[in-house]
Structures are given as structure tokens and as C-alpha cells.
N, C-alpha and C positions, 0 to 999 in steps of 0.2 A: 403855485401854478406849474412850476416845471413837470410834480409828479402826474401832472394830467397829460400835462405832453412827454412824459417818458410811457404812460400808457397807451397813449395814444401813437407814438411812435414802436410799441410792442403789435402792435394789432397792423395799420397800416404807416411804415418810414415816412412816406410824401408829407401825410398829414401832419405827424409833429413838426417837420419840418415847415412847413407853411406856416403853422401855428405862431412859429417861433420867427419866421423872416420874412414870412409873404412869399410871393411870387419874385423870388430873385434867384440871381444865380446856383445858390447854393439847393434850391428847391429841383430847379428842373438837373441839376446834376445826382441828387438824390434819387427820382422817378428814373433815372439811367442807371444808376446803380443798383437801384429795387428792382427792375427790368430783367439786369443780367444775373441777380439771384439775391435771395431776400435777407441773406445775410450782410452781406456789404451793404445794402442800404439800412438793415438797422444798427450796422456799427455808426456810419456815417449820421445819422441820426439823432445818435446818441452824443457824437462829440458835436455836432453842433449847437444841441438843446445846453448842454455843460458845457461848452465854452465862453457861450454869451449870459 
């Protein structure tokens, strides 16, 4: 399951990220980071999908 949300986090950050925690802190701080440019939100994305 992770490899759908590492894809899914290559195409749009937010979305793996919800995928993976819902609508929690860590989601709406991603959508901030995807905001200010699409790299930081898909680093962040990526450690949160492989951290849990």
C-alpha cells in the first residue's frame, strides 16, 4: 500500500499525505508546503508516508 501513496504523493503531496493520516496536522502543514513550491511538499510527503 505505501507504493500507491508514494505515487500518489509523486503526482499530488496533499493526497499521499491524507491517504496516510487523514486530515490532521501533518496534512494541512504539507498543502503549506506544496503551496510554497512542490518540492518541499514532496520531500515532506515522502517522510511521512516512511516514517509511519
Amino acid at each position: 500500500m505505501d507504493i500507491i501513496r508514494l505515487i500518489f504523493s509523486v503526482i499530488i503531496p496533499p493526497l499521499g499525505v491524507f491517504l496516510q493520516v487523514g486530515l490532521g496536522a501533518q496534512f494541512w502543514l504539507n498543502v503549506l508546503l506544496t503551496l510554497l513550491g512542490y518540492i518541499p511538499g514532496l520531500i515532506h510527503a515522502i517522510y511521512v508516508i516512511l516514517s509511519r
